[in-house]
N, C-alpha and C positions, 0 to 999 in steps of 0.2 A: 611460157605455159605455167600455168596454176600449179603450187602443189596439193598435192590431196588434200593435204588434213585443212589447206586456207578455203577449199570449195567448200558453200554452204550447199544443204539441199534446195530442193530447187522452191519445195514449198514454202521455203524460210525467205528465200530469193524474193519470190512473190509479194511476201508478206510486206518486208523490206519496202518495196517499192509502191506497195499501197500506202502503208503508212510514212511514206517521207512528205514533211511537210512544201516540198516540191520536186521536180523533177529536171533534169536536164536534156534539152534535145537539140543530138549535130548532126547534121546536113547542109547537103550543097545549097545554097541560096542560089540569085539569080545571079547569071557569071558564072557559074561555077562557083562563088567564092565562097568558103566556109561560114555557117554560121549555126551559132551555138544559141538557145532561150531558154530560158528558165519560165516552165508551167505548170500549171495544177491541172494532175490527172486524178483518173481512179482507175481500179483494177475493175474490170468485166466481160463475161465470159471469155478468159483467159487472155485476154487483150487489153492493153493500155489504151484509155480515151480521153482525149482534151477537146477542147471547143477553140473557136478564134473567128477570124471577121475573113471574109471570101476575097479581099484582097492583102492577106498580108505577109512578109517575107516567106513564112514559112510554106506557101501554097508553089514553090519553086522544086520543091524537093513533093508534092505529090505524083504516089505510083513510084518513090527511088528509094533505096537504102538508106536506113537511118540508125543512129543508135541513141537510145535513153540510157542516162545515167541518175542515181540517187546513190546516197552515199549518209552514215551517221559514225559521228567522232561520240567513240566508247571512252577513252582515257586521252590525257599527254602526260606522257610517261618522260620525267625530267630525266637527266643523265646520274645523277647523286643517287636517287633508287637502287642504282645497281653498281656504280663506281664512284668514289667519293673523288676523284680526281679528274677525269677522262670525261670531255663530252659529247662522244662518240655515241654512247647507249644511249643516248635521249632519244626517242621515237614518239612515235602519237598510235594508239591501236584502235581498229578503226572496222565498220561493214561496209560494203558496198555491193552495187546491184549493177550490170549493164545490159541491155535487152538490145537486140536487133533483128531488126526488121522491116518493111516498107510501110512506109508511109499513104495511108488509104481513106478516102473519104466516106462514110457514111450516107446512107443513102438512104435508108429508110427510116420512117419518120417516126415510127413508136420507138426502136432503136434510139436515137436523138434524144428522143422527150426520156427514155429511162438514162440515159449518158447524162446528160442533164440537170435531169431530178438526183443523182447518185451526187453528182458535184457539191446541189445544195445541201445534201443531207451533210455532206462532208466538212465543208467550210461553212456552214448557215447552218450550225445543228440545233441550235433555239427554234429554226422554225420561222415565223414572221410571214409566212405566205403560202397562197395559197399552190398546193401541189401540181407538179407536172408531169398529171397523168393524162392521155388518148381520152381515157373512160371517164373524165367527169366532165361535171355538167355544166365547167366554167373554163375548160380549156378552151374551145374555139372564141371564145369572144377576149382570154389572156394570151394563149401562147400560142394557137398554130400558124399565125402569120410571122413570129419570131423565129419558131422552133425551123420551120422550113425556109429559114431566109440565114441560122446561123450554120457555120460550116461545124462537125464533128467530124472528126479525125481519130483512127486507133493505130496501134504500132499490136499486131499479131506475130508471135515471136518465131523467127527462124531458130533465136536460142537464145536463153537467161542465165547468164552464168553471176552467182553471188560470188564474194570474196569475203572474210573472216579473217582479219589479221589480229589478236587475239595473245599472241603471243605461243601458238602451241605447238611451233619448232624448239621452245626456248626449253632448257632440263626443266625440271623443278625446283631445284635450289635454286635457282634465277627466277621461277614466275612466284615464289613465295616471296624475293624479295621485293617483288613490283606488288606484292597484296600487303604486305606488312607497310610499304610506302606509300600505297595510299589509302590505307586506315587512318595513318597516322598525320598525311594531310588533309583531310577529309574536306574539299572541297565538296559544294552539292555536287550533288551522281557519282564521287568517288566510292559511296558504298555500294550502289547498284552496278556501277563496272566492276566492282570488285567478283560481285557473283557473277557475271556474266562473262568474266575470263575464266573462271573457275570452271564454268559449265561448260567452255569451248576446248578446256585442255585435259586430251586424251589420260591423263594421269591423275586429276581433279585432286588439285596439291591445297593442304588443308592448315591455312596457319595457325597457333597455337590457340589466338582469340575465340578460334572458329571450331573448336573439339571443345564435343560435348559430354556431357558425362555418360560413362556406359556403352557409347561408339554414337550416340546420336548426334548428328551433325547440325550445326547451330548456323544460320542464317542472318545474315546482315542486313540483307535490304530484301525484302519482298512483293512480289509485285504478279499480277499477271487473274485470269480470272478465277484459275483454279485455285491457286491460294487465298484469295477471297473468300469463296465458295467455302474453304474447310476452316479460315477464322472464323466467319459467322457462325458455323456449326459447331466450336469449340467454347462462344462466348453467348453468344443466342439466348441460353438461358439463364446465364446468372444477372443475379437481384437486381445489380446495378442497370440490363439492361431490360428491365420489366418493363411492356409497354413501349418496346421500342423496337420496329419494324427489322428487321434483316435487311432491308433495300437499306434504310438511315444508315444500321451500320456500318453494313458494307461501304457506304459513302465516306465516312467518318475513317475507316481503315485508307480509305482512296485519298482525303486530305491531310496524312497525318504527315510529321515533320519527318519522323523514323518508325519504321515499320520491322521489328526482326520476331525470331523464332526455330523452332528447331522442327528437323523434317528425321523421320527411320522410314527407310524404303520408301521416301519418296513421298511420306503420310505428313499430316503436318501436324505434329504432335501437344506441341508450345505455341503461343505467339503474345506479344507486346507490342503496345506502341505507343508514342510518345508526340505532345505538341509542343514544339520551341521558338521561342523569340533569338537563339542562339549566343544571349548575355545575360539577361536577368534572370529569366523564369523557364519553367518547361515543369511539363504536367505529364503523368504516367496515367495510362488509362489501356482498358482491355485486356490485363495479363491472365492468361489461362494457360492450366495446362491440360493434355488426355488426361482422363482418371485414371488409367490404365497406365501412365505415365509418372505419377505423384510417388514421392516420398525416395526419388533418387538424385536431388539436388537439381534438376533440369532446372524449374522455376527461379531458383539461385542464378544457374547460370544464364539464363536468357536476361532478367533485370539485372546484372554487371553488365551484359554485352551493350543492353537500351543503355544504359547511364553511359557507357563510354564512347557511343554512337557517334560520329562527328558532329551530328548536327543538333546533339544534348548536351557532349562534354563540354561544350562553353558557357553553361547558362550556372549562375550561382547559384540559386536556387533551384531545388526539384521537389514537385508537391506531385501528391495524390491523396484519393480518398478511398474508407477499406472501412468496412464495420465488422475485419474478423481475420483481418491478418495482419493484426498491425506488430505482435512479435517475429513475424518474418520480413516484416521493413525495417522493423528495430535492429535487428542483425547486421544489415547493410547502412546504418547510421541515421535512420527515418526518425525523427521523432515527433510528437505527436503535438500539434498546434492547437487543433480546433475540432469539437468534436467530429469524427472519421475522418479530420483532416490532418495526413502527415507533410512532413516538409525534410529535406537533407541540405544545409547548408553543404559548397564546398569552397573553401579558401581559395583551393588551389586550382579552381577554373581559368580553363584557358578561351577566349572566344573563338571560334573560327573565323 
């Protein structure tokens, strides 16, 4: 049985299993004998749907109990993290999803054709064709001898139980040492698991890199649509981003190498980000803060946190451009190359 604090909600559950870039399904084959596939679903109306062909293993197990799994590796958490000797603590933390339920065919045909259409949107999101809708004017002579000839399949849930192994049995003083360890190995995604054990554990243990000035809490990796939404609104109008849409920025926040910032209550107060080749160069771009915010060192502290990012502290160089702060990148070792363009050599770069 589950411990409480490892069950996610179920909305999370959900979410999980839409967005796993596949899914697992076991059931009796023919024989009786177990068998396990790996397919692309999608979540709709509260029900998992994949498609397949009207003769294939999996049509053995229609109308019987089945169970979906998806699953995504958050960290591998080595054993030295937490004991320099013993390789016992070495663990991997990890979500997962499992859903059960019977295996059901689909029968109606508009059904299908939006099961379907959901697929492509999903794995074919460029597009490239023409849509599979009932109501247009090109489906009967493309898809309805397809649509009614391929089999659609859903798994409607008896029950979705998530899993969240996260670390948030662990004290504190132990899950601080799995976030200062992998700060410090900064593999990619080691900073975005870094906050997303943080957000799982009932105690939300804060390591020193991560305190901000004044109690504002500083942010490593950010990500998701609502912190989107309040970067754009914090950088939207300055100079540098005149004539440049909010969708572009927003895009440009979505490709950047490092992404951090500082959140009070939840608000998103700061933000930076940075592009890196993660040896030679890396470029700072977007740093704002609330004006409501200014003049208590925050700005300070969010560009130490981007420069020591994993995936900027290797780059020797670090340039930006500024036509009006350039004595507050002086302070941090910026100096001034070319007109508004600064540069921070550092000797002592390590690559990731």
């Amino acid at each position: 049985m589950l411990k409480r604090h490892h069950v996610m909600p179920q909305t999370q559950a959900w979410a999980l299993l839409a967005r796993a870039p596949a899914v697992t399904l076991a059931c009796a084959g023919e024989g009786g004998r177990p068998l396990a596939r790996a397919l692309h679903g999608v979540v709709q109306g509260g029900a998992l749907l994949f498609h397949g062909g009207p003769r294939g293993e999996k049509r053995a197990a229609d109308g019987e109990e089945v169970v979906v799994t998806a699953h995504e590796i958050v960290a591998e958490i080595p054993s030295y993290f937490v004991d320099p000797r013993r390789a016992c603590p070495a663990t991997t933390f990890y979500e997962s999803v499992e859903l059960r339920g019977r295996l059901e065919r689909v029968e109606e045909l508009a059904l299908k054709a939006r099961a379907l259409q959901a697929l492509m949107d999903r794995y074919q999101r460029e597009g490239g064709f023409t849509p599979i809708d009932p109501a247009g004017s090109e489906y009967a002579a493309l898809y309805r001898k397809a649509v009614a000839g391929v089999v659609v399949t859903r798994v409607r849930p008896a029950s979705i139980v998530g899993k969240r192994k996260l670390g948030q049995e662990r004290a504190a003083a132990g899950v601080l040492k799995i976030l200062e360890g992998l700060w410090r190995r900064g593999r990619s995604g080691d900073a975005r698991a870094l906050e997303r054990i943080r957000d799982a554990h009932p105690e939300r243990p804060t390591p020193a890199f991560l305190r901000g000035p004044g109690g504002v809490e500083l942010r490593c990796a950010l990500a998701g649509e609502d912190a989107l939404a309040q970067a754009v609104s914090l950088v939207e109008g300055a100079y540098w981003n005149v004539d440049v849409s909010p969708a572009r920025i927003a895009a440009a926040h979505r490709g950047s190498t490092a992404w951090v910032g500082a959140r009070d209550q939840g608000r998103l107060v700061a933000t930076a980000r940075a592009v890196s080749d993660g040896g030679k160069h890396a470029w700072i771009y977007d740093v704002a803060v609330d004006p409501a915010y200014r003049g208590r060192g925050l700005g300070t502290a969010v560009v130490e946190l981007l420069l020591d990012h994993p995936r900027v502290r290797g780059a020797l160089f670090v340039h930006l451009k500024t036509r009006d702060a350039q004595g507050f990148y002086a302070r941090q070792g910026f100096v001034e190359r070319a007109p508004e363009v600064m540069s921070l050599r550092r000797a002592d770069a390590t690559a990731a």
